[in-house]
C-alpha positions in Angstrom: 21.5 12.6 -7.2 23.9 10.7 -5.0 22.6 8.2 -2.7 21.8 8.7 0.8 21.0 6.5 3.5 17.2 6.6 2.9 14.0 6.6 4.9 11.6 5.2 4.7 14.4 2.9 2.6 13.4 1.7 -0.7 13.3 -2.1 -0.2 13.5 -2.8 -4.3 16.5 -1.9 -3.7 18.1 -2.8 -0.7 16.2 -6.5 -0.6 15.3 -7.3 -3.6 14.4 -11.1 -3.1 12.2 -10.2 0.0 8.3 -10.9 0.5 7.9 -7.0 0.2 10.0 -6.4 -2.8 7.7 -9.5 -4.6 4.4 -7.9 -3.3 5.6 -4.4 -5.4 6.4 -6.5 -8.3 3.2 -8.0 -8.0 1.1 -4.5 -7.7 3.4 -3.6 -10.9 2.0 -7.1 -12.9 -1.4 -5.9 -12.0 -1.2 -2.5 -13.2 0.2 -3.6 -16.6 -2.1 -6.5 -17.2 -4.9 -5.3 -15.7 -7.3 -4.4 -19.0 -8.5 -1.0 -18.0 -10.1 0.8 -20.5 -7.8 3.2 -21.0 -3.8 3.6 -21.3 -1.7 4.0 -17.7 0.7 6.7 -17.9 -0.2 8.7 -15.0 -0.5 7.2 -11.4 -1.5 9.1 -8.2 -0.5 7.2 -5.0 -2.6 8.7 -2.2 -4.0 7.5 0.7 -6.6 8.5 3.4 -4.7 9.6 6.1 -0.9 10.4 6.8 0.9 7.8 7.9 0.0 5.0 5.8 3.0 4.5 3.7 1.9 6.5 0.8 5.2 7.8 0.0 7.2 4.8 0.3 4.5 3.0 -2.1 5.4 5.2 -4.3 9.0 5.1 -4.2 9.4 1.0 -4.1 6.3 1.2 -7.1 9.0 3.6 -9.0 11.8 1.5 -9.0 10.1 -2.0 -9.7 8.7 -0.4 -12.9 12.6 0.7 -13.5 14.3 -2.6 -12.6 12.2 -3.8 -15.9 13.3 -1.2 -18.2 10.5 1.5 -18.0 11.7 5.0 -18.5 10.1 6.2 -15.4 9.8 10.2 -13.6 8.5 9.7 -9.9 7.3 13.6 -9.2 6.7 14.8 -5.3 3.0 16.4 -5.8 3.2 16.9 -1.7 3.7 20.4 -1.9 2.8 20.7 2.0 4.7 17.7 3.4 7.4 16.6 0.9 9.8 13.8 1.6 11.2 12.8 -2.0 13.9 15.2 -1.6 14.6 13.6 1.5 15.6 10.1 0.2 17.6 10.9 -2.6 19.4 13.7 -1.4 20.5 16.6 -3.4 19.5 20.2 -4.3 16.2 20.9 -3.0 15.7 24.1 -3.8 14.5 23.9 -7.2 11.3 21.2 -7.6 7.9 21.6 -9.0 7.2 24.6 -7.3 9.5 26.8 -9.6 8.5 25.2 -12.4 4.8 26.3 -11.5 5.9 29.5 -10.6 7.7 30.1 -13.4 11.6 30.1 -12.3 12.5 26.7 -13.4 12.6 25.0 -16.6 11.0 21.5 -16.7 14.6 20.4 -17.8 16.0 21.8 -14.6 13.8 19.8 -12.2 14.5 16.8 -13.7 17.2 15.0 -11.5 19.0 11.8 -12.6 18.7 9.0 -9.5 21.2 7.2 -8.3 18.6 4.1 -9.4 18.7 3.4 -13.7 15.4 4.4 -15.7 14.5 7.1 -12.5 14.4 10.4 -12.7 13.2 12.7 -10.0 11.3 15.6 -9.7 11.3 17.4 -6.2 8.3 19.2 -4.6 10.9 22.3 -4.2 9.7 25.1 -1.8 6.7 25.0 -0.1 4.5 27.7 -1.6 1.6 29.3 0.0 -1.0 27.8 -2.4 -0.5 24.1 -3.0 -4.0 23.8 -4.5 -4.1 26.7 -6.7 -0.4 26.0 -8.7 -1.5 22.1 -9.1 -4.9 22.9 -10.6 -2.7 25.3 -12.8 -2.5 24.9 -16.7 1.1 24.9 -15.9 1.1 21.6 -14.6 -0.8 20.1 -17.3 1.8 21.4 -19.5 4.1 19.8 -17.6 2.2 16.4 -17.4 1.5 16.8 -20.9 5.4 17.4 -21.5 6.4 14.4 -19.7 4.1 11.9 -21.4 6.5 12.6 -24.2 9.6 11.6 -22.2 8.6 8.9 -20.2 7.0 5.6 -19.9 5.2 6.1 -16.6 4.9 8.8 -14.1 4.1 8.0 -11.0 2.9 11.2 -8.8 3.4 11.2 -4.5 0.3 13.7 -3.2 -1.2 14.2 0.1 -3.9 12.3 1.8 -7.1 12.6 0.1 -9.2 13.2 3.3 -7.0 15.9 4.8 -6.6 17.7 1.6 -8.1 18.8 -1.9 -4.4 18.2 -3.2 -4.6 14.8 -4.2 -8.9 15.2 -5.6 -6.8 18.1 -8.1 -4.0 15.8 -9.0 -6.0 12.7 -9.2 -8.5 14.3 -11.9 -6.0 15.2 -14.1 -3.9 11.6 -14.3 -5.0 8.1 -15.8 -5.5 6.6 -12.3 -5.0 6.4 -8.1 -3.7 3.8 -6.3 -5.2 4.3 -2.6 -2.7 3.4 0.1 -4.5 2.0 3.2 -3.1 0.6 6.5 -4.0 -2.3 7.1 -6.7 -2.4 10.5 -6.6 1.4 10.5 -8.8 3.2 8.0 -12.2 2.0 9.1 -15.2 1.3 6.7 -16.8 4.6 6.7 -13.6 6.6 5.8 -13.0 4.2 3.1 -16.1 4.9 1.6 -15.4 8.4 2.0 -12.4 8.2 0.3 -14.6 6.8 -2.9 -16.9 9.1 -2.9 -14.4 12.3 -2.6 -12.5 10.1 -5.6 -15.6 9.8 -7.4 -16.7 13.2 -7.1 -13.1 14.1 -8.6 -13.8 11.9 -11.5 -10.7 9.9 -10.6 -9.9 6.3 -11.8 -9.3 4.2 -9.0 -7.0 1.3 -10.3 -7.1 -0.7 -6.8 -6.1 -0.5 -3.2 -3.0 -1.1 -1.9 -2.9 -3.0 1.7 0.0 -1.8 3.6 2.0 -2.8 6.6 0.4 -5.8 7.0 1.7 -7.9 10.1 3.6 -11.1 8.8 1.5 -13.1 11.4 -1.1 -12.1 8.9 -0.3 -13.7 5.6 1.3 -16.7 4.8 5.2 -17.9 5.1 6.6 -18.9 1.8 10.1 -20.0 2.2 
């Protein structure tokens, strides 16, 4: 896909030496040294609400694994709201819908990105039953089939408290990363946003703290 002039933009790429590119890199170390008790292949980033920064998480998360040399497929789950596409330009017509629906290949929703070690798969058309196609034994094929291919997939989905998207998606991956703003999502949704996880069977493998106010954290020159 050729590059656009993105938004949200992908900071890994455009400032790679900033505090926010070192904070991805940092949520990337976790996740790979973290000793979970299973392997990480499969990543959900979802978050409680819209608006949180799910979606660029997601995108910056995706390129940090590639700047390192990880084989990496960052697939657009939002099948209501998708914004993948968006970013990095290109056909949009064929995505992970018509490969649920049957009139794509998996090969044919695979793009190339314009960043090395990402491929893309688009959310495609929005169908009328974003639940039912990603509970489908379709996409476990398809999960199943990229496994083979690539190191890590990393999966954009909707908010989990708006939605049963992201519940489906997480119980079928190896964990979520919860996207939260920071001073926004109060207590009690958080701990709804367990629970729902929880009741998914979902491994949550930690939270990520977004658009935190630089009067907040420290200033390392």
């Amino acid at each position: 896909m050729s590059k656009p002039s993105t938004s949200p933009p992908i900071v890994m790429q455009i400032n790679p030496n900033s505090l926010t590119s070192e904070a991805y890199r940092s949520l990337r170390f976790n996740i790979e040294f973290t000793n979970f008790d299973h392997d990480v292949k499969t990543i959900v980033i979802t978050s409680a609400n819209r608006g949180e920064g799910k979606t660029t998480t997601a995108l910056n998360l995706a390129v940090a694994y590639a700047q390192i040399g990880k084989k990496v497929v960052l697939l657009d789950a939002d099948l209501r709201k998708p914004f993948v596409h968006i970013v990095f330009g290109g056909d949009s017509s064929r995505g992970l819908t018509s490969y649920l629906t049957g009139k794509s290949s998996m090969n044919e929703i695979i793009h190339e990105s314009y960043v090395e070690s990402l491929s893309i798969i688009i959310a495609g058309a929005i169908p009328p039953n974003p639940s039912e196609l990603l509970a489908s034994r379709q996409m476990n094929a398809l999960l199943d089939e990229l496994k083979k291919s690539y190191d890590l997939i990393i999966i954009d989905t909707p908010p989990v408290l708006m939605l049963t998207d992201a519940k489906v998606m997480a119980s079928k991956c190896d964990g979520v990363l919860l996207v939260v703003e920071y001073g926004k999502v109060k207590r009690k949704e958080g701990k709804k946003v367990k629970d729902e996880l929880m009741l998914a069977k979902a491994k949550l493998l930690g939270v990520v703290m977004n658009k935190i106010n630089s009067q907040d954290t420290d200033d390392y020159s």
